[in-house]
KOLMI-521558 format. One record per atom (N, C-alpha, C): residue number from 1; z, x, y. Coordinates in steps of 0.02 Angstrom, whole numbers, plus 32768, in hexadecimal, padded with zeros to 4 digits. Layout:
! residues N
PAFI    k     Z     X     Y
PAFI  NUM     Z     X     Y
...
//
This chain:
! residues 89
PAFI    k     Z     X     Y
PAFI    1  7E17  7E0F  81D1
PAFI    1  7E49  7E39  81B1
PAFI    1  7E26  7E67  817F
PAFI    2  7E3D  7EA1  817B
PAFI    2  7E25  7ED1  813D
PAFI    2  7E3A  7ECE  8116
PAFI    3  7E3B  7EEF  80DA
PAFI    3  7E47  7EEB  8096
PAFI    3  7E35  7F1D  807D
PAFI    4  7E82  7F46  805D
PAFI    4  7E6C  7F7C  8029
PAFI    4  7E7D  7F5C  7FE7
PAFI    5  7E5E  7F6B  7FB6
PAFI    5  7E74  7F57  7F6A
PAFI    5  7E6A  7F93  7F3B
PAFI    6  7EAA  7FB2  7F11
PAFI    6  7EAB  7FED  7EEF
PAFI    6  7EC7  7FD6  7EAC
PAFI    7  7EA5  7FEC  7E85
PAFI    7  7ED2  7FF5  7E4C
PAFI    7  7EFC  802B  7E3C
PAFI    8  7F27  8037  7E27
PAFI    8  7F5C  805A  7E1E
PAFI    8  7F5D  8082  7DEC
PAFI    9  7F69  80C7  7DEC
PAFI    9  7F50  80F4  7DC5
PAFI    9  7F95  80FF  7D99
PAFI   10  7F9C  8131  7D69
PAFI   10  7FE7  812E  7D54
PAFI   10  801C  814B  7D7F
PAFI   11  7FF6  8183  7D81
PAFI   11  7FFE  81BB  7DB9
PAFI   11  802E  817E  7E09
PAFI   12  8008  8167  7E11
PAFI   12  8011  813A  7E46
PAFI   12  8067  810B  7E47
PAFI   13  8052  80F0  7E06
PAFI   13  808C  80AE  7DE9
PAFI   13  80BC  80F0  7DE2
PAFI   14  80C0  8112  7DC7
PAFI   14  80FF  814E  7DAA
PAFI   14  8129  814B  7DFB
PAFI   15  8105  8177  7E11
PAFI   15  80FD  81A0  7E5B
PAFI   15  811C  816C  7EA5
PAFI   16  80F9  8131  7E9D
PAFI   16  810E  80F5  7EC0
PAFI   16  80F9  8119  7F04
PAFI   17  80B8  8116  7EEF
PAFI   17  807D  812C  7F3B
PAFI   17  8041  8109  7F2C
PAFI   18  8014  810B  7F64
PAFI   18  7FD0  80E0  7F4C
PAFI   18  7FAD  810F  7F80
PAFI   19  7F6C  812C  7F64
PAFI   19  7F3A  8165  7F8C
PAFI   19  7F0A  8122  7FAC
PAFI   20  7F01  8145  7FD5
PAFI   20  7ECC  8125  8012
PAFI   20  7E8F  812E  8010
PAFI   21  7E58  8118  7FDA
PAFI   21  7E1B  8134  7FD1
PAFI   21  7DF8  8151  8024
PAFI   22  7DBC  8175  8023
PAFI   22  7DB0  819A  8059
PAFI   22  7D90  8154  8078
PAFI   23  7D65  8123  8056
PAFI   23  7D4A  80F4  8087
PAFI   23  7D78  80C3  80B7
PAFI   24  7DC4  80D5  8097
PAFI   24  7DED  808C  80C6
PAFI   24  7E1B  80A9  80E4
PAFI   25  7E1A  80FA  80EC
PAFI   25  7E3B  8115  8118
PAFI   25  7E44  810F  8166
PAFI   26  7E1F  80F2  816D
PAFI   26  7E08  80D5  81C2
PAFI   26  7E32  8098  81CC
PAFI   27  7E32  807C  81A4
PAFI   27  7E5E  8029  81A8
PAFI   27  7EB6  8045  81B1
PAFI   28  7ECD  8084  81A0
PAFI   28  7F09  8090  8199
PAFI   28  7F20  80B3  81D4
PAFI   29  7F46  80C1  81F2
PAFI   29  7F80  80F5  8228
PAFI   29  7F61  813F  8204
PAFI   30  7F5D  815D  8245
PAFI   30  7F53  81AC  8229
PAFI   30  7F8D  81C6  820E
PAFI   31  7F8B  81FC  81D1
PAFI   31  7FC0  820C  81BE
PAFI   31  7FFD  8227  81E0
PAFI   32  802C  81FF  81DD
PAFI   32  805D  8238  81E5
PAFI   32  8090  81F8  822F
PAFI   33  8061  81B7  823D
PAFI   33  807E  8187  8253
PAFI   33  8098  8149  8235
PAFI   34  80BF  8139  8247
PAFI   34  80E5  80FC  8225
PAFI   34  80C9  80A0  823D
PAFI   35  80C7  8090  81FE
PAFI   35  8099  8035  8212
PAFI   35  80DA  801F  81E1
PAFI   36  80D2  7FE0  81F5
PAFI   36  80F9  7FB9  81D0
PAFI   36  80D7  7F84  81A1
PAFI   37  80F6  7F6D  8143
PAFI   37  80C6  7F63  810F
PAFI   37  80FD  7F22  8113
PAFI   38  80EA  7EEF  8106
PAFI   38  80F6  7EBC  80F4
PAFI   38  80F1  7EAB  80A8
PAFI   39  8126  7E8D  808C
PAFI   39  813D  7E98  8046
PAFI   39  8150  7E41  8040
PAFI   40  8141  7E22  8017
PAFI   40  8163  7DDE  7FFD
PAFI   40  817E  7DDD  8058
PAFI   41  81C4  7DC5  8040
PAFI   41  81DA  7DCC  80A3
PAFI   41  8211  7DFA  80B6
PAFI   42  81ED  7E38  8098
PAFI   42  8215  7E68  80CD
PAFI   42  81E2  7E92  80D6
PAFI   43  8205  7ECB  8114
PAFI   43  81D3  7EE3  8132
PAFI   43  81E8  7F35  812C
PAFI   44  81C9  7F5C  810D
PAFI   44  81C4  7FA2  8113
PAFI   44  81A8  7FCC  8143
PAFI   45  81D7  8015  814E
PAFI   45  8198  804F  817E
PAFI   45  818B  806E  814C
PAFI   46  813D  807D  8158
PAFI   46  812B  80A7  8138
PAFI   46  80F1  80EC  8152
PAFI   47  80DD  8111  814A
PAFI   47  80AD  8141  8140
PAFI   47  8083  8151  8126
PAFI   48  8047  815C  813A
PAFI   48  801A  8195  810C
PAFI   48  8024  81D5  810E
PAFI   49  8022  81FB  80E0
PAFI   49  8039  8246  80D3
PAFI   49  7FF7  8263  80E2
PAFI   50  7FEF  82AE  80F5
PAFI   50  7FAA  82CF  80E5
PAFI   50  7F81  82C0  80C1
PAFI   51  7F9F  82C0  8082
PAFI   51  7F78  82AF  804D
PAFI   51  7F5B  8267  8039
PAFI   52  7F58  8242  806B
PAFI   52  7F42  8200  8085
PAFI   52  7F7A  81CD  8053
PAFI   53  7F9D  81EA  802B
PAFI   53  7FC3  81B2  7FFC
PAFI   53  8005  8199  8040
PAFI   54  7FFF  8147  802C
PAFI   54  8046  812D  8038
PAFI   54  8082  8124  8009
PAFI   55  80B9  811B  8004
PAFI   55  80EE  8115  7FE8
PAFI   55  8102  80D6  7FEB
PAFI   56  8111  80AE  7FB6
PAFI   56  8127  8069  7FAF
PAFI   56  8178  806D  7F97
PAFI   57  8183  809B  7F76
PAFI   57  81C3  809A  7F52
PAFI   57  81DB  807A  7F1F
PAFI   58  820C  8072  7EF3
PAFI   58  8208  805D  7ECD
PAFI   58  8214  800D  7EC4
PAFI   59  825B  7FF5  7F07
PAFI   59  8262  7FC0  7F09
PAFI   59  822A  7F92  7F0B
PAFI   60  81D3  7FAD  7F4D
PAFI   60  819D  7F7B  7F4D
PAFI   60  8183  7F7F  7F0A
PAFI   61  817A  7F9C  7ED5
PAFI   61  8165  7FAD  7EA9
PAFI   61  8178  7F8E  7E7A
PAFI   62  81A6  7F7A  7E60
PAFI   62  81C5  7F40  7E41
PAFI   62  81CD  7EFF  7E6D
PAFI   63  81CA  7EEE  7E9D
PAFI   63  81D0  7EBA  7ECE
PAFI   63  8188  7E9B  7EB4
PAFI   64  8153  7EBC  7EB3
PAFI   64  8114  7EAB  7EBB
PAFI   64  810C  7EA8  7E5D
PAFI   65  8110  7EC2  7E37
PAFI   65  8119  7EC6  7DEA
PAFI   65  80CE  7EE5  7DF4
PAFI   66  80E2  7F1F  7E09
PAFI   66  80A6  7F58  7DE5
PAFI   66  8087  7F72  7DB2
PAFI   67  80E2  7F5F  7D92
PAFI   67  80CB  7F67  7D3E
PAFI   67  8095  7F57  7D1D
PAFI   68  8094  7F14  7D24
PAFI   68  805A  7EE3  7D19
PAFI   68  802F  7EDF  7D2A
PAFI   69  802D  7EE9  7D7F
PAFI   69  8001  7EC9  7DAC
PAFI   69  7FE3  7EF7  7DCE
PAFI   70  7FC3  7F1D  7DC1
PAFI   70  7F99  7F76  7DC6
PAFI   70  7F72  7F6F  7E04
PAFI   71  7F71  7F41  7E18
PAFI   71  7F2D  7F31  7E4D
PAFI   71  7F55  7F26  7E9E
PAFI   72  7F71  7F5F  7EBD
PAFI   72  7F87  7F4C  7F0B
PAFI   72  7F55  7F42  7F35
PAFI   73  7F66  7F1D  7F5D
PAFI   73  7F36  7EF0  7F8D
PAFI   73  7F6D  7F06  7FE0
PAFI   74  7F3C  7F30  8011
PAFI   74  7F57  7F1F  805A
PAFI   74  7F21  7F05  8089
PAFI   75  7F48  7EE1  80B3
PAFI   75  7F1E  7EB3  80C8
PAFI   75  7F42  7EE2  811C
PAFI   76  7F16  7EE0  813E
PAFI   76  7F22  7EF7  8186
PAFI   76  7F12  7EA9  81B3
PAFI   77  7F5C  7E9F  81C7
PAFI   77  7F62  7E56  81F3
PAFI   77  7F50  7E6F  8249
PAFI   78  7F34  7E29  8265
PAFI   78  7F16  7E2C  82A9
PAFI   78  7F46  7E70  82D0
PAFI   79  7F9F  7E50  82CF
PAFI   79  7FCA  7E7C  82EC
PAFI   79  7FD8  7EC7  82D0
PAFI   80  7FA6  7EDD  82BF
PAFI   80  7FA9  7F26  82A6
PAFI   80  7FCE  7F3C  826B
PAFI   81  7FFB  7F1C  8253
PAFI   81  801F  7F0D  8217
PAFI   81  8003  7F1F  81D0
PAFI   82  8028  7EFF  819E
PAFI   82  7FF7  7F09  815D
PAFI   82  8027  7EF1  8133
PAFI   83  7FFF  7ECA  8104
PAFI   83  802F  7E9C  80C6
PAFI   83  800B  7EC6  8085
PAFI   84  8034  7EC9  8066
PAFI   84  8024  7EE9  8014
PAFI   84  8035  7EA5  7FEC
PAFI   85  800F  7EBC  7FAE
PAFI   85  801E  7E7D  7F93
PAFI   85  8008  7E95  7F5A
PAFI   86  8005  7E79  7F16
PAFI   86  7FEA  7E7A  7EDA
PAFI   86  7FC6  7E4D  7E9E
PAFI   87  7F85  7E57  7E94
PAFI   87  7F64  7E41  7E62
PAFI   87  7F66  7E5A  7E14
PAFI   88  7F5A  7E06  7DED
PAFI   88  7F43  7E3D  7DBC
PAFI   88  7F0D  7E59  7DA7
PAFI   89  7F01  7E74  7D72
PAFI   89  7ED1  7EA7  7D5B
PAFI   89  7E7E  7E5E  7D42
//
């Protein structure tokens, strides 16, 4: 399994997007297709935009306590999937 791990910029937490550094862009769907993110236990569609950022929204964003917990973690599962999750700092 892969593993991206970002810390969260303010820009980011405000915005309720997370940019795709250029090295883990390969691990993700080309922009502009939809994967599905696994959350605690529900399951979101989501996208990468051009601008390589995804959108979490605000509900995952408090679900996950971003506030706090600055450090998102996706993990790309065998079935093509992907769980987000959060660490702390």
């Amino acid at each position: 399994m892969s593993e991206y791990v970002r810390r969260l910029t303010k820009t980011e937490f405000k915005r309720s997007y997370i940019i795709i550094d250029k090295a883990h862009r390969t691990m993700f769907p080309s922009p502009g297709i939809y994967f599905k993110i696994s959350i605690e236990n529900q399951v979101i569609d989501a996208k990468v935009d051009r601008f390589h950022r995804i959108y979490v929204g605000f509900n995952v964003r408090d679900l996950l306590n971003f506030e706090t917990n600055r450090i998102a973690v996706f993990t790309k599962n065998p079935d093509g999937t992907y769980s987000l999750s959060s660490r702390k700092r």
